[in-house]
PLY file of the C-alpha trace (Angstrom):
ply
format ascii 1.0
element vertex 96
property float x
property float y
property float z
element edge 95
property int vertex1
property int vertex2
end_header
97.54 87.74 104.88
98.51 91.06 103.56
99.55 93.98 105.29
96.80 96.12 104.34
93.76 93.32 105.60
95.06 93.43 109.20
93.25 95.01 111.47
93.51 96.42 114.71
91.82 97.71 118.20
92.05 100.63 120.12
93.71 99.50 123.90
91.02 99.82 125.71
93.19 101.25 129.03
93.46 104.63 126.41
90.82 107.04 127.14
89.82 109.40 123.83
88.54 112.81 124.83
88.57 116.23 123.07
89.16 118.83 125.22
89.35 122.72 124.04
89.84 121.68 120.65
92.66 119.18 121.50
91.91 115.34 120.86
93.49 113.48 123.41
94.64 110.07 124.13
94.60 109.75 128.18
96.54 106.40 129.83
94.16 105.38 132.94
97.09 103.07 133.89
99.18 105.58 134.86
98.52 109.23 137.05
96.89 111.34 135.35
99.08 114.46 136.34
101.82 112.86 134.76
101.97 115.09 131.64
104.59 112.87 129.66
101.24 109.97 129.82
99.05 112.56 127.77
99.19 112.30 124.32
97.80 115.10 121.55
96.52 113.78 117.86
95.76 116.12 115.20
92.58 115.94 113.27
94.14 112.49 110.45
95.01 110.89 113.73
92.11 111.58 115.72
90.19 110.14 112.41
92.15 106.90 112.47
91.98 106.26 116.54
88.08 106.17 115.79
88.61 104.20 112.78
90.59 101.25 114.97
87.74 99.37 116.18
88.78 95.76 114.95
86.69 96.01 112.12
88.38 97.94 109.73
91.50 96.68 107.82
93.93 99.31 107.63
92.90 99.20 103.66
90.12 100.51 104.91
91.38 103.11 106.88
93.64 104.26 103.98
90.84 104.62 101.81
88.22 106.41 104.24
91.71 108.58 105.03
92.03 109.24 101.25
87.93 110.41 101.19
87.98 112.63 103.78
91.34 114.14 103.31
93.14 115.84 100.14
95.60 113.38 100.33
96.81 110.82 97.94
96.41 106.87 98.98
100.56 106.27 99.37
100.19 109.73 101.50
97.45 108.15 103.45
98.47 104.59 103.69
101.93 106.23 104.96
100.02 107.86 107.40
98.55 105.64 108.75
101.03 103.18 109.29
103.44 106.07 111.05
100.29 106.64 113.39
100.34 102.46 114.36
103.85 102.21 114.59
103.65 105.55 117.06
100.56 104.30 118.95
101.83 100.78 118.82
104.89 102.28 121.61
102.57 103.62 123.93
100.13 99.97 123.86
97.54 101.67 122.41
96.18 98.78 119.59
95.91 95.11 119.55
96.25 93.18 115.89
93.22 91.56 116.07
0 1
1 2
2 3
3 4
4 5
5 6
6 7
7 8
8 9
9 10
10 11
11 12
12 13
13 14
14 15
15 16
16 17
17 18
18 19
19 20
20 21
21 22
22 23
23 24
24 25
25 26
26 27
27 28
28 29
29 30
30 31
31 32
32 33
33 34
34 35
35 36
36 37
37 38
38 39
39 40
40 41
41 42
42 43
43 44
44 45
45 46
46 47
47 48
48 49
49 50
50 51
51 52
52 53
53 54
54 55
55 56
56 57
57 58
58 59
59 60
60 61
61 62
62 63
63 64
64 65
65 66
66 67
67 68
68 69
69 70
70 71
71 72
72 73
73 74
74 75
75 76
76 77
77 78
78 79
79 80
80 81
81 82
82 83
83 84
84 85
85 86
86 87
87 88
88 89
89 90
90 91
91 92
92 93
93 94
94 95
């Protein structure tokens, strides 16, 4: 299988909420108060975090990415495997 056919799903133990403008990626495994467990996207990765549902190949993603975005498909496919290696630190997706 190629690279760009897997796919992957959000972690589940990650809450997604947008608060104030911010988009934010909340741990419920650890204490909430603990600052260093928040983490901020911007709008591309915000995009992508809905986009991991374990349906999508990261193809996919690239292309919607490349739709949505003025941004060119290496830009976008670069993009969007520096936001899965970064999320993948935290335990945020499963390959599916």
């Amino acid at each position: 299988m190629e690279a760009l056919d897997l796919c992957y799903s959000r972690n589940p133990a990650l809450v997604f909420r947008k608060i104030g403008g911010e988009c934010l990626l909340v741990p419920v495994f650890q204490n909430v108060a603990d600052m260093d467990g928040l983490y901020v996207l911007n709008e591309v990765g915000s995009r992508i975090w809905e986009l991991l549902d374990g349906q999508n190949p990261v193809r996919r993603i690239r292309d919607i990415i490349v739709g949505e975005y003025e941004v060119n498909p290496q830009e976008a496919e670069a993009d969007v495997w520096d936001f899965l290696e970064q999320i993948k630190q935290i335990q945020g997706v499963n390959q599916v």
